[in-house]
N, C-alpha and C positions, 0 to 999 in steps of 0.2 A: 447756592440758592438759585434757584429756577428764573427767569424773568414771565412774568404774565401779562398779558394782551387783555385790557378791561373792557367790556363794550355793556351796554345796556339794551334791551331789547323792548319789543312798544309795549306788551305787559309789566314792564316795571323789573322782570328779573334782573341780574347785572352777573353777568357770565365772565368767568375767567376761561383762559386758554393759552395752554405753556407750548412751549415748543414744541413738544411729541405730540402737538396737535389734540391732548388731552383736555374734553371740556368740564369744567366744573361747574355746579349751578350755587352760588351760595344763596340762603334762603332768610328769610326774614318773619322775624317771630309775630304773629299777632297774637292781639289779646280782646279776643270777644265773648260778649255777653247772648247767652241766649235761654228762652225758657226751659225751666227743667224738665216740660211736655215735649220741646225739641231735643233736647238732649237725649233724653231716651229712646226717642221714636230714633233715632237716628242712629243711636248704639245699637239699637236692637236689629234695625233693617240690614245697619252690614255685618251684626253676626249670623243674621239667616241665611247670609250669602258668602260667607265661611270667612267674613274681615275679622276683626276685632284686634288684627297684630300691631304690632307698632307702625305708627305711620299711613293706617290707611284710616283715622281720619281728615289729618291733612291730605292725605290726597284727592279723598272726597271733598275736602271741602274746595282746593284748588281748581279742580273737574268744573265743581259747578260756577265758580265763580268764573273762569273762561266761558263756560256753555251759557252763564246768561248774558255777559259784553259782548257775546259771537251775535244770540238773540237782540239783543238789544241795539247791535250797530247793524242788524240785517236789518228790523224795524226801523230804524231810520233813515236809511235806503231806500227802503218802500217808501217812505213818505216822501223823502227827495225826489224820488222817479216817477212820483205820482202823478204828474202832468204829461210823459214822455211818453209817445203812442210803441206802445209791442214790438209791430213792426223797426220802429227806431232802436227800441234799445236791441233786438235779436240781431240787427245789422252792425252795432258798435260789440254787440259782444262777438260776432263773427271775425267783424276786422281786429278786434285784440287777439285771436284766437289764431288767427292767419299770421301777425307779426311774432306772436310768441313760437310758432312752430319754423320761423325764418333761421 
């Protein structure tokens, strides 16, 4: 038997990883509800785009659920930074930019 290394990651996945430096993603099942007007529209869009195999529509569904916590924690960024002149924030992202290349 193998020993594996458990870590969890900020989206909630929980990654295994064995010795051979092999990663695993194990995945976790939901169960949602949605209109039979979405359902369809949504089957139909990714067989225009040659999906329909196994698994791609959890992947679509994954995609977007990342692409709207990306949109929605940039939006509250902007709100946060909302008071902080241009000038200031292009000089702290300079200086992060300068220590990360150190």
């Amino acid at each position: 038997m193998h020993e594996r290394a458990l870590s969890q990651s900020a989206d909630g996945c929980i990654n295994t990883q064995t010795p051979n430096s092999q990663i695993e993603m194990i995945m976790t099942r939901w169960n949602v509800a949605v209109s039979d007007e979405t359902d369809q529209a949504l089957r139909v869009f990714l067989a225009s785009r040659g999906g329909g195999r196994k698994g791609d529509l959890s992947r679509f569904i994954e995609e977007s659920v990342r692409a709207r916590m990306l949109e929605l924690s940039a939006e509250e960024a902007k709100r946060a930074n909302a008071d902080i002149a241009e000038q200031d924030i292009a000089s702290m992202v300079a200086e992060a930019l300068a220590w990360a290349k150190r």
